[in-house]
C-alpha positions, 0 to 999 in steps of 0.5 A: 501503476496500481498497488494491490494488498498483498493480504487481509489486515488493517492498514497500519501506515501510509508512506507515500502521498499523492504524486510521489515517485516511487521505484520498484521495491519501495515500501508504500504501506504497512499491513498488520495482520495476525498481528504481524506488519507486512510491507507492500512495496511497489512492483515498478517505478511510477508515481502515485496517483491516488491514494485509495486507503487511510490508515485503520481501513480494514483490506481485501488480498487483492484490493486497491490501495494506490494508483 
């Protein structure tokens, strides 16, 4: 499974650590962007893998942030 950024921001938390389980809906990680958070859930259930950002990394729409 991987998990994308839904948009351009910061990453602002992390919920989640190498080899946790996840389900479908679970938030994972915190975005802010034009200083609004948004969530980025998980789309299935799985477990993450590899976590690709830390918390202040500046992301891409569409970038890689968890396996």
């Amino acid at each position: 499974m991987k998990i994308l950024a839904n948009m351009s921001g910061i990453i602002n938390d992390i919920r989640v650590k190498e080899g946790d389980l996840v389900k479908a809906g679970d938030v994972v990680a915190v975005i802010e962007s034009m200083k609004m958070l948004i969530d980025v859930k998980a789309e299935a259930p799985g477990l993450i893998m590899k976590v690709v950002c830390q918390v202040e990394d500046f992301v891409q729409e569409g970038q890689l942030l968890f396996e």
